[in-house]
Structure formats: structure tokens, C-alpha cells
C-alpha positions in Angstrom: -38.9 4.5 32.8 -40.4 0.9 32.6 -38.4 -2.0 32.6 -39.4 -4.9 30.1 -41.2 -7.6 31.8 -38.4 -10.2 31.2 -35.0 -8.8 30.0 -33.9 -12.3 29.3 -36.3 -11.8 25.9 -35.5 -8.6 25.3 -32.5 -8.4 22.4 -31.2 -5.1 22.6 -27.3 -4.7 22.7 -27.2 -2.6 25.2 -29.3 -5.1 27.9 -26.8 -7.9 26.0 -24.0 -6.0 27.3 -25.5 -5.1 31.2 -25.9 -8.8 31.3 -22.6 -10.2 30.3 -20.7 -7.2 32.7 -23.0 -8.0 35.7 -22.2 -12.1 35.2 -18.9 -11.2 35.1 -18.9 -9.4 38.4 -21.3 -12.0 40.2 -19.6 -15.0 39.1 -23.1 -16.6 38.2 -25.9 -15.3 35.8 -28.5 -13.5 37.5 -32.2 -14.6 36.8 -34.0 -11.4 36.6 -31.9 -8.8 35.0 -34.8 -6.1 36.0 -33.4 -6.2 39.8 -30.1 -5.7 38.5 -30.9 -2.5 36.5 -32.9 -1.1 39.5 -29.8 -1.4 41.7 -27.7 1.3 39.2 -30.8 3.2 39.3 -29.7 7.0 40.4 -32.5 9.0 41.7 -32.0 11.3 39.4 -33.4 9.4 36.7 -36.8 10.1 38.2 -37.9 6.7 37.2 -41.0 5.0 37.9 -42.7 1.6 38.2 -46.3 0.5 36.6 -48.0 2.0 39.4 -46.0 5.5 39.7 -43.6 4.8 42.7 -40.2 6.2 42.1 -37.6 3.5 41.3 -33.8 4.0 42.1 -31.3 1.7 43.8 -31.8 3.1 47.7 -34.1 0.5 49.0 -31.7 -2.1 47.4 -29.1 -0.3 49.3 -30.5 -0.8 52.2 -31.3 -4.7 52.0 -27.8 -5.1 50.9 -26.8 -3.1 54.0 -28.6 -5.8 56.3 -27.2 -8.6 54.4 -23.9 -7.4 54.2 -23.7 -7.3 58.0 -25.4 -10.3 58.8 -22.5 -12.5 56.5 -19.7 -10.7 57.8 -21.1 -11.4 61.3 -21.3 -15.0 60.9 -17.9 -15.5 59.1 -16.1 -13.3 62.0 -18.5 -15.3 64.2 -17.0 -18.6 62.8 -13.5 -16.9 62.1 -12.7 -15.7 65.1 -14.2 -17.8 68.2 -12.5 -16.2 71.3 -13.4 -12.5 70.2 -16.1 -11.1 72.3 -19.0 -8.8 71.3 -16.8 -5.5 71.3 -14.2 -7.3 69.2 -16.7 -8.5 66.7 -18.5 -5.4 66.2 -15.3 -3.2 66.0 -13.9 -5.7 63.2 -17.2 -5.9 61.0 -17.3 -2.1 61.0 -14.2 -2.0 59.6 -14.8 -4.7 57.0 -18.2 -2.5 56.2 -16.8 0.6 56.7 -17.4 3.6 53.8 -14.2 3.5 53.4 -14.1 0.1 52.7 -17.5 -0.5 50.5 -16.7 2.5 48.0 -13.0 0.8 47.5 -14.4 -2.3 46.5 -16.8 -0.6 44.2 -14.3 1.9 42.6 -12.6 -1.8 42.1 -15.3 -3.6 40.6 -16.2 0.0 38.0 -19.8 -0.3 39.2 -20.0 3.6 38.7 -20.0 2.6 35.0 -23.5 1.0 34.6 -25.1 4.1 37.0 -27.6 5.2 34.6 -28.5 8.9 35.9 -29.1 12.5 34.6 -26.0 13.8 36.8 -22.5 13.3 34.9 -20.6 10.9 36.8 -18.1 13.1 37.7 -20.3 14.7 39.8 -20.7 12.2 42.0 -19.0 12.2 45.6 -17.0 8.7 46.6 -20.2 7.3 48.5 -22.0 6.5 45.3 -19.1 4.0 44.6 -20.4 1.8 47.9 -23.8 2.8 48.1 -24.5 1.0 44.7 -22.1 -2.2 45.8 -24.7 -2.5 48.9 -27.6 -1.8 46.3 -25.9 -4.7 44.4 -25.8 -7.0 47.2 -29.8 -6.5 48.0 -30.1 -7.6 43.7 -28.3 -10.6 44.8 -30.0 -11.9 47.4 -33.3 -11.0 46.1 -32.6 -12.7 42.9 -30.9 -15.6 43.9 -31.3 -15.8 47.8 -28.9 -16.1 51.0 -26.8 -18.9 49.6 -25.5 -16.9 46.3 -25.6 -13.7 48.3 -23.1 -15.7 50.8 -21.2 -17.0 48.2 -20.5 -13.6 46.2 -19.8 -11.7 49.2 -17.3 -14.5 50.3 -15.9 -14.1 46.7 -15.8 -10.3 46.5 -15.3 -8.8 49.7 -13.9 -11.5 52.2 -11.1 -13.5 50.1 -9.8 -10.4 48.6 -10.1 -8.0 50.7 -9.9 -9.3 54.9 -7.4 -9.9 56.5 -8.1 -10.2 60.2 -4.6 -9.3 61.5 -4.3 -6.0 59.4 -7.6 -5.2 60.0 -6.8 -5.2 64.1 -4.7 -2.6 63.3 -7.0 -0.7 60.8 -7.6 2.7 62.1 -11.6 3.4 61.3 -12.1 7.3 62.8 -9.2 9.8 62.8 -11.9 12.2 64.2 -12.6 9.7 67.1 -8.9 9.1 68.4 -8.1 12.5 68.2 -11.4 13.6 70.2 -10.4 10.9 72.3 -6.9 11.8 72.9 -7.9 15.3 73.6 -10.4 14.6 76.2 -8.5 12.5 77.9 -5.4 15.0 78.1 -8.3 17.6 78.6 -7.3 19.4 75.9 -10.3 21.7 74.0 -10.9 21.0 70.1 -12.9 22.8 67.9 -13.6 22.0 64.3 -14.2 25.0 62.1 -16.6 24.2 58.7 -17.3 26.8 56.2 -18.3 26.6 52.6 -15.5 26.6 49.9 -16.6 26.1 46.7 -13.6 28.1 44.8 -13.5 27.2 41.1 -14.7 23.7 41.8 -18.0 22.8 39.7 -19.2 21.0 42.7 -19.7 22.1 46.2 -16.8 21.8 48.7 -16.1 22.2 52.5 -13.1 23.3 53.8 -11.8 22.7 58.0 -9.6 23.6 60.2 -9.1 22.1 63.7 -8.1 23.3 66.6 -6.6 22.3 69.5 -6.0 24.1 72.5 -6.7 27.3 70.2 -3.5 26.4 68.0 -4.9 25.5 64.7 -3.1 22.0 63.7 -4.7 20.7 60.4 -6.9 22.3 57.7 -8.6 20.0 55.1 -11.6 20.2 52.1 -13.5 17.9 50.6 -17.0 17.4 49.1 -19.0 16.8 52.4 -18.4 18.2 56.2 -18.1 14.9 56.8 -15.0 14.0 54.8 -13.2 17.5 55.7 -13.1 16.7 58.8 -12.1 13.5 58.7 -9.0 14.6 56.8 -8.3 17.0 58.6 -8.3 14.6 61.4 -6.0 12.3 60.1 -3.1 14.9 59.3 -3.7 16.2 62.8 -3.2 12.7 64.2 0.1 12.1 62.0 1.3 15.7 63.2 0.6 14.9 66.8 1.4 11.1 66.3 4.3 11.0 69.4 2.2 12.8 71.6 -0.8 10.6 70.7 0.9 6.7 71.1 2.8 7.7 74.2 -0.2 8.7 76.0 
């Protein structure tokens, strides 16, 4: 796949419509609409530039990563001026959680201008952040640190932080219950097998134990996920114990 040299000349409905949904979303028209079409790139497209190098939306992923952080540093920087270094990082992970980035793309229906060869229901729930990052990395390269500012400011801190519920956002199930069991020295184990069942796409399924007393099962789409899930129902079951320790 080759992009046209300048989308802005090119008349086709279908580049008529990408434009008008991605000003939409940004808040300002983007200059070059070919960085905008690379960040919905999937892989799977096998897509190439002029000189053969595959073309998909993972390195724009990455600068949107960077730039991502680097904001939401300086407004919790700026925000918040008594919180030390722990703080800070503890309350930007949250904010740029995966949790928290594939939200705010399931919200903005980013998954809707992915052009791939998978069907989109294929996809896990990552896709839904990894493209708003990818979409970040368009920004700034299109338009700079100032617009990139300015649409994350619009589209992830007005609407979406809250510094006071965030404090009490919970970021790793998995973590407080490891860390609940070491320090009652309790042993855990986290069982993961495959368990596809009748699903068209592959699944994991968990169960974890403590103290050899199995207390939550879980499946989901990555190892990952299971056992995050699995986590949180074996924090809720063990919630008591947990807060009075």
C-alpha cells in the first residue's frame, strides 16, 4: 500500500470521510492526513512505503507513548506541587495505565478507522489504546508539542482526571494481593493453562491459589488479563482480611 503524496488533493470519498472523523476527534484539522492513516495502520495490512519498509501504526505508538508521559508529567508536575517523586510516578501510571488508554479509545471508536486484514472482532482490548498512543505520535508529528499538549489536555486530562479519585484508583490487583500475601507469608501460586473452548479466538483461563486453597478462577484473551481478573475477585473475596492488615 502507498499513500498519495498529499491526501489534501486526493478527492476520494472515502479519504473525505477519514478527514472530517479525525478533525472531529482532534479538535483541529491535521495537515498531512498520510501520518494520520499510518497511525490506524494494523500490521496485518503488510503495508509498505516507496522504499519497501513495512508501515503500520507501532512506531507511532511508541512516540505517542513518550509524549503522552512527558504531558502528563508536567501537568501533575504543575498540578500537584507538594507530591514527591513516588507520588508523581504512581499518579501518571494510573492516568497512562492500559486500562486507562484502551477506555479512552473504546470512547473515541478509534477501532473504526483500523484498516487491517483481521476482523475487528478479533482484536484483544489493547488495540483500543495502542492506536490512541499511535494517534498521539500523528499529532505531535503533524502539528508539534503545542497541539499535541492541547489535544491531550482536551481528551484525556479534562475528561477523564481527577486527581482525588485517581489516589484511590487501584492500578494491579495482582500486586496487592502478592503483596498482602508476602507480607502475611502466605504462598500463592497462579495456575495458567490454555482454554480456547468454543471461542474463535484463543483464551487463557487461571486459578489462584493461596495457601493451597484455590480462591479465584478467571479467563481472558492474554495470561496477562486472566490473571489480573482473577486477582481482583480474590482481592474482593479476601477484601476484610486485606484492609485490616
Amino acid at each position: 500500500m502507498n499513500f498519495p503524496t498529499n491526501l489534501f488533493n486526493s478527492h476520494s470519498k472515502e479519504d473525505g470521510n477519514f478527514f472530517w472523523g479525525i478533525t472531529n476527534i482532534l479538535g483541529f484539522k491535521p495537515k498531512n492526513l498520510k501520518i494520520f492513516k499510518k497511525a490506524f495502520l494494523h500490521r496485518s495490512a503488510n503495508a509498505k512505503d516507496k522504499d519497501g519498509n513495512p508501515m503500520n501504526y507501532e512506531r507511532l505508538e511508541f512516540l505517542g507513548d513518550s509524549m503522552l508521559g512527558t504531558i502528563i508529567s508536567k501537568y501533575l508536575y504543575n498540578e500537584v506541587p507538594l507530591g514527591d517523586e513516588g507520588y508523581l510516578t504512581k499518579m501518571r501510571s494510573k492516568i497512562v495505565s492500559r486500562e486507562h488508554l484502551n477506555e479512552l479509545g473504546k470512547d473515541l471508536n478509534l477501532i473504526n478507522f483500523v484498516e487491517s486484514k483481521i476482523p475487528k472482532s478479533h482484536f484483544g482490548d489493547n488495540i483500543h489504546g495502542n492506536v490512541f498512543e499511535a494517534l498521539v505520535g500523528a499529532v505531535y508529528l503533524d502539528r508539534g508539542y503545542k497541539y499535541c499538549e492541547k489535544f491531550i489536555h482536551e481528551r484525556v486530562i479534562k475528561p477523564y482526571v481527577d486527581i482525588e479519585q485517581l489516589e484511590g484508583k487501584v492500578i494491579s490487583y495482582k500486586s496487592l494481593v502478592i503483596e498482602w500475601c508476602q507480607k502475611q507469608k502466605k504462598t500463592f501460586n497462579y495456575h495458567v493453562y490454555d482454554d480456547s473452548g468454543n471461542d474463535s479466538l484463543k483464551h487463557f483461563a487461571v486459578k489462584l491459589s493461596i495457601s493451597n486453597n484455590v480462591i479465584a478462577k478467571a479467563r481472558a484473551t492474554s495470561k496477562k488479563k486472566a490473571e489480573e481478573i482473577a486477582s481482583k475477585r480474590a482481592f474482593f473475596a479476601l477484601q476484610d482480611k486485606i484492609e485490616k492488615s
